[in-house]
C-alpha positions in Angstrom: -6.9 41.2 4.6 -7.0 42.9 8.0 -7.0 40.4 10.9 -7.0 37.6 8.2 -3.1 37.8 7.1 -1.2 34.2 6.3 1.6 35.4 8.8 4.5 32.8 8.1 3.2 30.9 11.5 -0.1 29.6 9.4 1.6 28.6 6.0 4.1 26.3 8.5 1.0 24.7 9.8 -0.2 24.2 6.6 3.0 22.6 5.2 3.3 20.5 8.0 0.2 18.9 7.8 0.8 18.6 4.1 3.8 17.1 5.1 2.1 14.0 6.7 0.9 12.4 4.0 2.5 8.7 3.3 5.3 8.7 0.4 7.1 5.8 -1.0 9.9 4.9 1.7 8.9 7.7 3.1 11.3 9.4 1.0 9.3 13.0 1.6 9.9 14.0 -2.2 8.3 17.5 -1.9 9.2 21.0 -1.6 7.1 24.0 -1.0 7.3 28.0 -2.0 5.1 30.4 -0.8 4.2 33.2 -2.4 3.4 35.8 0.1 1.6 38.7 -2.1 0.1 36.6 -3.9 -1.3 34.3 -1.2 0.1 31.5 -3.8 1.7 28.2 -2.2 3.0 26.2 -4.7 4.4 22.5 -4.6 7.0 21.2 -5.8 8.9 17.5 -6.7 12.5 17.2 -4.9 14.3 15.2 -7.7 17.2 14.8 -4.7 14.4 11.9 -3.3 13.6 10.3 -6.0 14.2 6.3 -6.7 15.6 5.8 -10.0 15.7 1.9 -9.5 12.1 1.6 -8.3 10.4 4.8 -9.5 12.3 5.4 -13.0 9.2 7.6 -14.4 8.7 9.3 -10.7 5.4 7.7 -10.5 5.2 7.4 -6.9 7.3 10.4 -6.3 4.1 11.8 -8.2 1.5 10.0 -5.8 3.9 11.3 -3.0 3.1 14.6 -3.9 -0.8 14.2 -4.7 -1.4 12.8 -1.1 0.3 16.1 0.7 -1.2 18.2 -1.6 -4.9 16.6 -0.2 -3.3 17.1 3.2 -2.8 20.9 2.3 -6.2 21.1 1.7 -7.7 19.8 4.2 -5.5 21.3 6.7 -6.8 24.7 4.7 -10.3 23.8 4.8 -9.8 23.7 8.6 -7.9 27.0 9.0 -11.0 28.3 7.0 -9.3 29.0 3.8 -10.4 27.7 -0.1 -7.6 26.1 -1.5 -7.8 26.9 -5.3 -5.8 24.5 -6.4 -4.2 24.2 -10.0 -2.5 20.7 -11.5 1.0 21.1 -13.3 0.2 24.9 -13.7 4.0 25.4 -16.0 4.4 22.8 -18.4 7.8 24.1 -19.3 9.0 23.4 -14.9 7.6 20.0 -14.9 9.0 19.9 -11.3 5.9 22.5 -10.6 3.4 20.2 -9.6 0.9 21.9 -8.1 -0.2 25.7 -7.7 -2.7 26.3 -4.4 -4.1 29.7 -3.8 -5.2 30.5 -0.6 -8.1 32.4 -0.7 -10.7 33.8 1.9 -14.5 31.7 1.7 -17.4 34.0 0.6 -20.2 33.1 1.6 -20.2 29.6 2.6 -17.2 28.3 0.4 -15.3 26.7 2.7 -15.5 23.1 2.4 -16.7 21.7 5.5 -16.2 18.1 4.0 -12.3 18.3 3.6 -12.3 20.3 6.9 -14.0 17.1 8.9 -11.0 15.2 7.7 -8.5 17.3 9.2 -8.4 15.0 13.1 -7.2 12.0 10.2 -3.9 13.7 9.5 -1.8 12.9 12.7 -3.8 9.9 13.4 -3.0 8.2 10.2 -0.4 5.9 10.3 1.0 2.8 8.1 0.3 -0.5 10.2 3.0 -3.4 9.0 1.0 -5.7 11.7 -1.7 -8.3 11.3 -5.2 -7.1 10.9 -7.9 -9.4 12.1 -9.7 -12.1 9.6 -12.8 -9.8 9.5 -14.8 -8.5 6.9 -15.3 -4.7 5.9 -19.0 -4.0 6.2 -20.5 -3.4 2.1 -21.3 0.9 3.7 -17.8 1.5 4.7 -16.7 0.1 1.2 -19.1 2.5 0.1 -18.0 5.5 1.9 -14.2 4.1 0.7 -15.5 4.3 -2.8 -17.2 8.1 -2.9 -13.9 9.3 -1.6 -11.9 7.8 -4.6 -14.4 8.7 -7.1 -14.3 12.8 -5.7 -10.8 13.0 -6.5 -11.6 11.3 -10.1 -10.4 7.9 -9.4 -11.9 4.6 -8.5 -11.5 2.0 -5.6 -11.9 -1.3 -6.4 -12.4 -4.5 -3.7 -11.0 -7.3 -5.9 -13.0 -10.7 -5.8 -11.2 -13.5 -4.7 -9.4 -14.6 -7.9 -8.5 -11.5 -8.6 -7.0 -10.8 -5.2 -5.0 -13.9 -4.9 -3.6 -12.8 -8.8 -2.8 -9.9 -7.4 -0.9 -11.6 -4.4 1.0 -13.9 -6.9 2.3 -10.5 -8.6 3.2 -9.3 -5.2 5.4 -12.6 -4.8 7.0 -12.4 -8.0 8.1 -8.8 -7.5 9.3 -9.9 -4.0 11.0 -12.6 -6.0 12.3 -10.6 -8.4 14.1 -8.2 -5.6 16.0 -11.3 -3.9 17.3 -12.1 -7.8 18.5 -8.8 -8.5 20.4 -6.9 -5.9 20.0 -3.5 -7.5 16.6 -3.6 -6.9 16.8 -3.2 -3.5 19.0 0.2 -3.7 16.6 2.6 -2.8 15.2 0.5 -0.1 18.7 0.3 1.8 18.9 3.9 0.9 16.0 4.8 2.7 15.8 2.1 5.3 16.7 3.5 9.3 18.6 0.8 11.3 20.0 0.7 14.9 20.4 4.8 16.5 19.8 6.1 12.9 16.0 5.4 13.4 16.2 7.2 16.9 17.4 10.5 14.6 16.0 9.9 11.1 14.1 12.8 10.3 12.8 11.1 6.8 12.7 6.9 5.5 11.2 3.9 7.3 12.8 3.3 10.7 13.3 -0.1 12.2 10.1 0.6 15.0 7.8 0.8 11.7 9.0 -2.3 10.3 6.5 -4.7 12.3 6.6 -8.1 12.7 8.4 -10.5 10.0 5.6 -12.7 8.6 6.1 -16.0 9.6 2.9 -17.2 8.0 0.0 -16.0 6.1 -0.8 -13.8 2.8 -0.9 -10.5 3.9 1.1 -8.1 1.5 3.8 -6.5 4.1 7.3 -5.4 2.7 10.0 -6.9 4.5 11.9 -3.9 4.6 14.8 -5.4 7.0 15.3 -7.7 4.2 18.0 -10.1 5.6 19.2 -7.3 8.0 19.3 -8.0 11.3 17.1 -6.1 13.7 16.9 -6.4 17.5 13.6 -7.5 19.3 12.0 -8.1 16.1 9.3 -11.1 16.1 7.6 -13.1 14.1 3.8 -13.4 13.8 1.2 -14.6 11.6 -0.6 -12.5 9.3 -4.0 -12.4 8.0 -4.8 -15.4 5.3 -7.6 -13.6 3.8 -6.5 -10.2 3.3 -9.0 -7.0 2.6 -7.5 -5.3 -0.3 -8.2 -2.6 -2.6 -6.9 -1.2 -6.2 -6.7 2.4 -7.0 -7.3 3.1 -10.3 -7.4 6.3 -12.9 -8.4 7.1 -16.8 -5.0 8.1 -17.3 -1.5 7.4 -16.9 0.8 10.4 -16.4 1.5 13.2 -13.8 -1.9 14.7 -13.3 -3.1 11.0 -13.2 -0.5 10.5 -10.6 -1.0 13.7 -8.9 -5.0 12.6 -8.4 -4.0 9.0 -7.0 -2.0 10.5 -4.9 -5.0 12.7 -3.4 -8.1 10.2 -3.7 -5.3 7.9 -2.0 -5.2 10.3 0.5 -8.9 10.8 0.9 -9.4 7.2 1.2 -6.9 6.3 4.4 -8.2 9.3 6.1 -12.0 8.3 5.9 -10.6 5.1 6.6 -8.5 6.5 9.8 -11.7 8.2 11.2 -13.6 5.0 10.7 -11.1 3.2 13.1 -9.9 1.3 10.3 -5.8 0.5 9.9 -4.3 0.6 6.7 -0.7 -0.5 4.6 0.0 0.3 1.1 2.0 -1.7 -1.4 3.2 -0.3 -4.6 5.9 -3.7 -4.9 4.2 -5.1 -8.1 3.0 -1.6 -9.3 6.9 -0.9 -9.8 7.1 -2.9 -13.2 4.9 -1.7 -15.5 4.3 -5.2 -16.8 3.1 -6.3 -13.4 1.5 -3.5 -13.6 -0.7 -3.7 -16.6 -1.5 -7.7 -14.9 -3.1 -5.9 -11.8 -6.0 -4.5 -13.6 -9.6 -5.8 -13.4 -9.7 -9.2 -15.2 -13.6 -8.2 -15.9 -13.1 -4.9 -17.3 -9.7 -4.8 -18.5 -9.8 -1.1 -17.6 -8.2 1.6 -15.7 -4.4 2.2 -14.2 -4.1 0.6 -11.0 -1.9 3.3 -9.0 -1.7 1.4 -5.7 -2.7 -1.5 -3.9 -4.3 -0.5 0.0 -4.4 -3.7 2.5 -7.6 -2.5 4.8 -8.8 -3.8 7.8 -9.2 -4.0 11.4 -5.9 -3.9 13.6 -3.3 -1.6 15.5 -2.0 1.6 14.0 1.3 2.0 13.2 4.2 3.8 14.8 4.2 7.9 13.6 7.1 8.1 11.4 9.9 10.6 11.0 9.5 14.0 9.5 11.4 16.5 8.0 11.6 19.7 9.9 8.9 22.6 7.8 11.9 24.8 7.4 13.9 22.0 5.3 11.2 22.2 2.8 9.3 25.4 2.8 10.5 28.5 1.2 8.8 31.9 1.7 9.1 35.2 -0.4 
């Protein structure tokens, strides 16, 4: 390759942009191998992070995934390589989720589309604060919508019935989680309180909790729960919240693993239109609820995850694993 060699400094860059993408809890359930000669990164699930009580199948452990492996490509279309990228490659190593091969562009290859994206990585953030009671104009929908549909999936803006259904299935899970104790495992497990969160180099620290919602129907997790936190308000959220349901054919890993990256594609058009964004996968975690959350009209479709959208601060940057914790060269 002459002058063009991945020297190990360029596959960390990659990785850690990869590594930015949102994951449930921010458990970080990923694990990378590169494959030097063969200019072959390949991704992989960490079953150590998954959440058996919430995630029993590993379907957001899957979307966890899908979203980092959109971050590796765009962070590849920027270093100004083509990221030929193959889906559950082994079907015998289901844990192989992804295969990327990192090849030079010829001719004009690269794609500059992905590559624009790139600013989005660091500046996208989970906001758990109010957004403002103001609409999303119908072209940024739009734009919202393309980026779903060219990672084969589809964004939907419910209609106002359907929203507040899906907000009654958001209660019942919350509901649901104050009834059963074990439910809330894997959020203690990955929850940061006090000097942990100063440290934490994964989960969701106290600083991202935001505000508790003291009024309002915005879909936030309460991740403190009845914890106490220090300096921690209460505020009033949004009564007419912007959301949005994505949606594939299909229902199993490579369905997962393309949520995962039109999710991705979506909060980073969204981050570089100055937009703030929360997810909430709370009544996605049943499939029962699940099945509910679907387009009344259409009755069609797997709704992956529900995106809150709108106009309001970022959140905080969240903790990180260190590259060398989850990248393995040979």
């Amino acid at each position: 390759m002459g002058l063009r060699q991945l020297d190990e400094k360029t596959v960390a860059m990659l990785v850690a942009e990869a590594t930015a993408a949102p994951s449930m809890h921010n458990a970080q359930p990923w694990r990378f191998r590169f494959l030097a000669d063969e200019r072959l990164l390949l991704l992989r699930a960490d079953p150590e992070r998954a959440m058996p009580r919430s995630d029993p199948g590993n379907r957001a452990l899957h979307i966890g995934c899908g979203a980092a492996l959109f971050n590796l490509r765009v962070a590849a279309a920027h270093a100004d390589l083509v990221p030929e990228t193959r889906l559950l490659p082994e079907p015998q190593d289901p844990l192989l989720l992804a295969a990327v091969h990192l090849a030079d562009p010829a001719g004009n290859s690269r794609d500059d589309d992905l590559a624009r994206l790139y600013p989005a990585i660091r500046q996208r953030h989970t906001s758990r604060h109010p957004f403002a009671e103001q609409d999303i104009p119908e072209e940024m929908r739009a734009v919202l919508q393309d980026a779903a549909a060219r990672e084969e999936a589809e964004l939907l803006f419910p209609g106002a019935w359907h929203a507040e259904t899906l907000l009654d299935l958001i209660r019942d899970a919350e509901s649901r989680d104050v009834m059963d104790p074990d439910a809330r495992e894997d959020l203690v497990r990955w929850t940061r309180l006090g000097p942990e969160a100063d440290t934490a180099v994964d989960g969701v620290p106290e600083y991202a909790f935001g505000p508790r919602k003291r009024d309002g129907k915005a879909p936030v997790r309460d991740f403190a729960g009845r914890r106490a936190v220090a300096d921690r308000g209460t505020t009033t959220f949004e009564h007419t919240p912007h959301l949005a349901l994505l949606s594939t054919l299909g229902d199993g890993p490579a369905d997962w693993l393309r949520a995962g990256q039109a999710l991705e594609r979506v909060l980073l058009e969204a981050t570089l239109a100055d937009l703030a964004t929360s997810l909430t996968s709370h009544a996605l975690e049943n499939r029962e609820l699940r099945l509910l959350a679907r387009d009344p009209g259409t009755g069609t479709g797997q709704v992956q995850m529900v995106l809150r959208i709108g106009y309001g601060p970022r959140g905080p940057a969240t903790p990180r694993r260190p590259v060398r914790d989850v990248l393995e060269i040979v």
